[in-house]
KEKE-3310 file (N, C-alpha, C; in steps of 0.2 Angstrom, whole numbers, plus 5000, padded with zeros to 4 digits):
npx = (5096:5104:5110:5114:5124:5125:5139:5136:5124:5111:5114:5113:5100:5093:5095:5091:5078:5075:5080:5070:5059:5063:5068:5061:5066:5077:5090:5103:5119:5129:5122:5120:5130:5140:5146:5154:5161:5175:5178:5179:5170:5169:5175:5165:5153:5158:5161:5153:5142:5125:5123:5108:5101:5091:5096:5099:5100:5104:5103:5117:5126:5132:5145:5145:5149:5150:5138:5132:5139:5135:5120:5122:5125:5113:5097:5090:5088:5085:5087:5088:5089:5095:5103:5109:5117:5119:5108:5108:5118:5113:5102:5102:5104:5104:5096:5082:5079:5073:5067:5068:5071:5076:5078:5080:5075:5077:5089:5086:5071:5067:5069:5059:5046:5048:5046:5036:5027:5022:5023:5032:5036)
npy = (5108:5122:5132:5148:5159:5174:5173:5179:5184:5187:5182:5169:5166:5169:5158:5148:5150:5146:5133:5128:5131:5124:5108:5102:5098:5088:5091:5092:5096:5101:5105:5119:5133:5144:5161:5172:5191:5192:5179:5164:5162:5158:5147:5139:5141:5131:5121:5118:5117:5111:5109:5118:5116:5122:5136:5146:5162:5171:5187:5191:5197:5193:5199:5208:5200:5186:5184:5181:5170:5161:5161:5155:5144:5138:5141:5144:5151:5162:5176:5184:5199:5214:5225:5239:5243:5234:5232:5244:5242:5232:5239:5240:5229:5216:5205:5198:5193:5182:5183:5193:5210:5223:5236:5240:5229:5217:5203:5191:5192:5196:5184:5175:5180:5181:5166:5161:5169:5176:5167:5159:5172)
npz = (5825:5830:5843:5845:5857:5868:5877:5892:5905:5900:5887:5892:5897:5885:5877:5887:5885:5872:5874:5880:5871:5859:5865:5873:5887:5886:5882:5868:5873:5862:5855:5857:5856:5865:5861:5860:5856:5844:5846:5833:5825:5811:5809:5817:5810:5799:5805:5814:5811:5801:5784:5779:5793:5805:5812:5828:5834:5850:5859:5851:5840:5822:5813:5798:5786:5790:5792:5781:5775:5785:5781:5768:5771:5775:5776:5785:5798:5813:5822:5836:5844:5855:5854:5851:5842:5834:5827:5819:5811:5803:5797:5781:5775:5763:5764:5773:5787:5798:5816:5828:5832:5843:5852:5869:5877:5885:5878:5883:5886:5874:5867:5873:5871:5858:5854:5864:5866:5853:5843:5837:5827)
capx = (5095:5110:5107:5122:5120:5132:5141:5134:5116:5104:5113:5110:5094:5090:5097:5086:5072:5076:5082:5061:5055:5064:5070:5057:5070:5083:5092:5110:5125:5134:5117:5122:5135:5141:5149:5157:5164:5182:5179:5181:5162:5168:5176:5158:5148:5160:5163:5147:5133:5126:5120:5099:5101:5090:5102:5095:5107:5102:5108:5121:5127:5137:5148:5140:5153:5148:5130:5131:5142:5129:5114:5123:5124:5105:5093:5083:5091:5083:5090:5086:5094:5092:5110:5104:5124:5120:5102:5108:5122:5111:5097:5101:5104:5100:5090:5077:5080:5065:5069:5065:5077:5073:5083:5078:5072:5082:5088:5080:5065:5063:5066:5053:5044:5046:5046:5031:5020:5021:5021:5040:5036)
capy = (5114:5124:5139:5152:5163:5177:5170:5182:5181:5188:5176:5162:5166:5168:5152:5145:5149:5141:5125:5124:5128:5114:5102:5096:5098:5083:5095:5091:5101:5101:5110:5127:5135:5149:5164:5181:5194:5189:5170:5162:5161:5157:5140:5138:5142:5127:5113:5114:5119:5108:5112:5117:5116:5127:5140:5151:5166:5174:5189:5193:5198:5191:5201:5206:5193:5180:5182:5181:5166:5158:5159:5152:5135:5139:5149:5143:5155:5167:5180:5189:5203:5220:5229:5245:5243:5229:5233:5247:5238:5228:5240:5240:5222:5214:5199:5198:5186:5180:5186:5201:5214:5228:5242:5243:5226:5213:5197:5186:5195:5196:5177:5173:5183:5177:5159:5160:5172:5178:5160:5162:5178)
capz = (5827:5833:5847:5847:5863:5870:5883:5898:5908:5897:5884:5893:5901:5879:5876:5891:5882:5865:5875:5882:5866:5854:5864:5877:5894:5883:5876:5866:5874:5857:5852:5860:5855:5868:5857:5862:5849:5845:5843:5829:5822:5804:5810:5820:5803:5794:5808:5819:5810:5795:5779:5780:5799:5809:5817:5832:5836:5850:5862:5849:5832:5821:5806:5791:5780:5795:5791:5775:5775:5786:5776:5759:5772:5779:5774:5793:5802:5817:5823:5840:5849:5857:5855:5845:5837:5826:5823:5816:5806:5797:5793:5775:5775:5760:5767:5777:5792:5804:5823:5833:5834:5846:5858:5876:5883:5887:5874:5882:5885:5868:5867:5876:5867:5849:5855:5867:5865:5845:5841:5833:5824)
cpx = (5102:5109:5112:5119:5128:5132:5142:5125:5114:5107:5112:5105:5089:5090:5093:5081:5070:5077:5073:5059:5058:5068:5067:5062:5074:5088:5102:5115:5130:5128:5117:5127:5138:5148:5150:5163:5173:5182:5178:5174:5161:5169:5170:5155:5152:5161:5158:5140:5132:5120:5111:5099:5097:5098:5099:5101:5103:5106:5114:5120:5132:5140:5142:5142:5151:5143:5129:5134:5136:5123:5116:5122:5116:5101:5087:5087:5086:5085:5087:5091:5091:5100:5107:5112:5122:5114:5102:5114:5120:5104:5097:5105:5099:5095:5087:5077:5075:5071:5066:5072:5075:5077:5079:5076:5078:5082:5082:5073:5059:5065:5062:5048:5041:5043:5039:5023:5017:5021:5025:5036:5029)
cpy = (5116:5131:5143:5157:5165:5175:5177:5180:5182:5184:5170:5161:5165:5161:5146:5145:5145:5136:5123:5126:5122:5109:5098:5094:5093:5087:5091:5094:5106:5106:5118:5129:5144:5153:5171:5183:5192:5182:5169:5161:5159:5148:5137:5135:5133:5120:5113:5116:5115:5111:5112:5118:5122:5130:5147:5157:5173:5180:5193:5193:5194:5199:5203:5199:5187:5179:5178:5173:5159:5157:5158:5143:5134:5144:5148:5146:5160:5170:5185:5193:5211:5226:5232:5245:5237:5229:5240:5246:5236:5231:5242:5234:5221:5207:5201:5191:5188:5182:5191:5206:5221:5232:5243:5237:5221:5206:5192:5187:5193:5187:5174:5176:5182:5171:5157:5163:5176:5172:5162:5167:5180)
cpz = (5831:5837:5849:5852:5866:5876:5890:5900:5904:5891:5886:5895:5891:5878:5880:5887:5877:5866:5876:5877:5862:5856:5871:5884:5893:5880:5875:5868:5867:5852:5852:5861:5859:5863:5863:5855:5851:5846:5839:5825:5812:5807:5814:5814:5799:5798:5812:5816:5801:5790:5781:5785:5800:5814:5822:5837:5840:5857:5858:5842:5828:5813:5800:5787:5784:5792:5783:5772:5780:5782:5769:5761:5773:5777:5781:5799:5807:5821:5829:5847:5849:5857:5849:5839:5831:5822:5819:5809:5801:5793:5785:5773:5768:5758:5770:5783:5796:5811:5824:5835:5836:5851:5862:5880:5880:5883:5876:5884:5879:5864:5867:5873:5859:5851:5860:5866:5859:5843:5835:5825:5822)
residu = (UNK:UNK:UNK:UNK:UNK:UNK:UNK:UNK:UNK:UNK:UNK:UNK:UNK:UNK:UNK:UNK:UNK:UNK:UNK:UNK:UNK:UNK:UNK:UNK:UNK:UNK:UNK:UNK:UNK:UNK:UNK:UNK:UNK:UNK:UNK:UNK:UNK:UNK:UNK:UNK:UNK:UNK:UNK:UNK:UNK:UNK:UNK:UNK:UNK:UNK:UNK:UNK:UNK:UNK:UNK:UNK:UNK:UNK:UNK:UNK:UNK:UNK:UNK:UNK:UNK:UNK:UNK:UNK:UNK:UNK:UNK:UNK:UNK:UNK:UNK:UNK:UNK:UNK:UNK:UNK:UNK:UNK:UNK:UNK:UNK:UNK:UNK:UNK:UNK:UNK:UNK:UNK:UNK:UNK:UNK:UNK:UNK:UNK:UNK:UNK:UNK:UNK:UNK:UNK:UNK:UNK:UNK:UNK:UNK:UNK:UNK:UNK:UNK:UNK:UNK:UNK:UNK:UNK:UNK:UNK:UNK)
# end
Protein backbone atom coordinates (compact mmCIF):
# COMPACT_ATOMS: atom_id res chain seq x y z
CA UNK A 1 0.00 0.00 0.00
CA UNK A 2 1.17 3.39 -0.87
CA UNK A 3 -0.63 6.78 0.79
CA UNK A 4 0.12 9.87 -1.30
CA UNK A 5 -1.04 12.92 1.00
CA UNK A 6 -0.76 16.93 0.21
CA UNK A 7 1.98 18.05 2.00
CA UNK A 8 -0.17 20.57 4.60
CA UNK A 9 -2.53 19.72 7.66
CA UNK A 10 -5.64 18.52 6.43
CA UNK A 11 -3.09 16.20 4.33
CA UNK A 12 -1.47 14.88 6.98
CA UNK A 13 -4.31 14.65 9.36
CA UNK A 14 -5.70 12.46 5.84
CA UNK A 15 -2.85 10.38 5.74
CA UNK A 16 -3.28 10.01 9.65
CA UNK A 17 -6.04 8.29 9.08
CA UNK A 18 -5.04 5.82 6.30
CA UNK A 19 -1.98 5.07 8.51
CA UNK A 20 -4.84 3.67 11.52
CA UNK A 21 -6.64 2.10 9.03
CA UNK A 22 -3.84 -0.32 7.17
CA UNK A 23 -1.26 -0.38 9.20
CA UNK A 24 -2.11 -1.27 12.73
CA UNK A 25 0.14 2.03 14.51
CA UNK A 26 3.62 -0.13 12.47
CA UNK A 27 3.43 1.93 9.80
CA UNK A 28 6.36 1.89 6.77
CA UNK A 29 7.72 5.49 6.25
CA UNK A 30 8.53 4.71 2.70
CA UNK A 31 4.66 3.87 2.59
CA UNK A 32 3.61 7.63 2.61
CA UNK A 33 4.37 9.62 0.08
CA UNK A 34 4.12 13.48 0.90
CA UNK A 35 3.16 15.28 -2.60
CA UNK A 36 2.37 19.04 -3.57
CA UNK A 37 1.38 20.18 -7.20
CA UNK A 38 4.67 20.85 -9.02
CA UNK A 39 6.48 17.58 -7.94
CA UNK A 40 7.41 15.20 -9.97
CA UNK A 41 4.45 12.64 -9.46
CA UNK A 42 5.36 10.65 -12.88
CA UNK A 43 8.82 9.61 -11.27
CA UNK A 44 6.58 8.72 -8.10
CA UNK A 45 3.98 6.48 -10.37
CA UNK A 46 7.41 4.70 -11.91
CA UNK A 47 10.08 4.21 -8.90
CA UNK A 48 7.82 3.99 -5.84
CA UNK A 49 4.69 2.59 -6.38
CA UNK A 50 4.53 -1.25 -7.57
CA UNK A 51 2.69 -2.89 -10.17
CA UNK A 52 -1.19 -3.90 -8.52
CA UNK A 53 -0.09 -2.05 -5.42
CA UNK A 54 -3.01 -0.56 -3.47
CA UNK A 55 -2.48 3.29 -3.99
CA UNK A 56 -4.37 5.85 -1.46
CA UNK A 57 -4.37 9.50 -2.69
CA UNK A 58 -5.66 11.54 -0.45
CA UNK A 59 -6.00 15.54 0.17
CA UNK A 60 -5.01 15.97 -3.53
CA UNK A 61 -5.18 15.53 -7.23
CA UNK A 62 -3.19 14.44 -9.52
CA UNK A 63 -3.21 15.39 -13.43
CA UNK A 64 -5.55 13.80 -15.67
CA UNK A 65 -2.23 12.19 -17.83
CA UNK A 66 -0.86 11.15 -14.16
CA UNK A 67 -4.08 9.48 -13.42
CA UNK A 68 -4.26 7.72 -16.21
CA UNK A 69 -0.70 6.55 -16.15
CA UNK A 70 -1.40 5.36 -12.62
CA UNK A 71 -4.17 3.09 -13.22
CA UNK A 72 -2.41 1.25 -16.40
CA UNK A 73 0.12 0.21 -13.12
CA UNK A 74 -2.98 -0.33 -10.63
CA UNK A 75 -6.31 -0.56 -11.09
CA UNK A 76 -6.51 -0.41 -6.68
CA UNK A 77 -6.41 3.05 -6.48
CA UNK A 78 -8.73 5.46 -4.08
CA UNK A 79 -9.06 8.64 -4.35
CA UNK A 80 -10.16 11.12 -1.75
CA UNK A 81 -10.42 14.95 -1.93
CA UNK A 82 -12.59 18.02 -1.48
CA UNK A 83 -10.88 20.70 -3.85
CA UNK A 84 -14.12 21.50 -6.03
CA UNK A 85 -11.02 22.37 -8.86
CA UNK A 86 -10.27 18.75 -9.46
CA UNK A 87 -13.69 17.36 -8.88
CA UNK A 88 -14.81 19.19 -11.40
CA UNK A 89 -11.74 18.29 -13.79
CA UNK A 90 -12.51 14.75 -13.69
CA UNK A 91 -16.26 14.76 -13.90
CA UNK A 92 -16.24 13.54 -17.31
CA UNK A 93 -13.44 11.08 -16.46
CA UNK A 94 -13.60 8.13 -18.25
CA UNK A 95 -13.06 5.72 -15.11
CA UNK A 96 -14.77 5.37 -12.20
CA UNK A 97 -12.25 5.29 -9.31
CA UNK A 98 -13.45 4.32 -5.64
CA UNK A 99 -13.08 7.35 -3.05
CA UNK A 100 -15.11 10.18 -2.00
CA UNK A 101 -14.86 13.40 -3.74
CA UNK A 102 -16.89 16.31 -2.05
CA UNK A 103 -16.56 20.36 -1.88
CA UNK A 104 -16.94 21.83 1.72
CA UNK A 105 -15.65 19.45 4.43
CA UNK A 106 -12.24 18.97 5.05
CA UNK A 107 -9.76 15.97 3.29
CA UNK A 108 -9.39 14.42 5.99
CA UNK A 109 -12.72 14.66 7.27
CA UNK A 110 -13.82 12.80 4.56
CA UNK A 111 -10.99 10.21 5.22
CA UNK A 112 -12.26 9.44 8.11
CA UNK A 113 -15.19 9.07 6.72
CA UNK A 114 -14.60 6.63 3.86
CA UNK A 115 -12.26 4.66 6.09
CA UNK A 116 -14.31 4.56 9.27
CA UNK A 117 -17.52 5.03 9.00
CA UNK A 118 -18.72 3.98 5.31
CA UNK A 119 -16.58 0.96 5.75
CA UNK A 120 -14.23 2.29 2.53
CA UNK A 121 -17.07 3.13 0.44
Amino acid sequence: MKCCFHSDADGFCSAYWVRRRFCNNNPNPEDFIMVDYGHDIESIIDNKIKKDEKVIIVDFSLELDMMRKLLNKTKDVIWIDHHVSAIEKYKDFDVDIKGLRYNGVAGCMLTYCYFFEMKDG
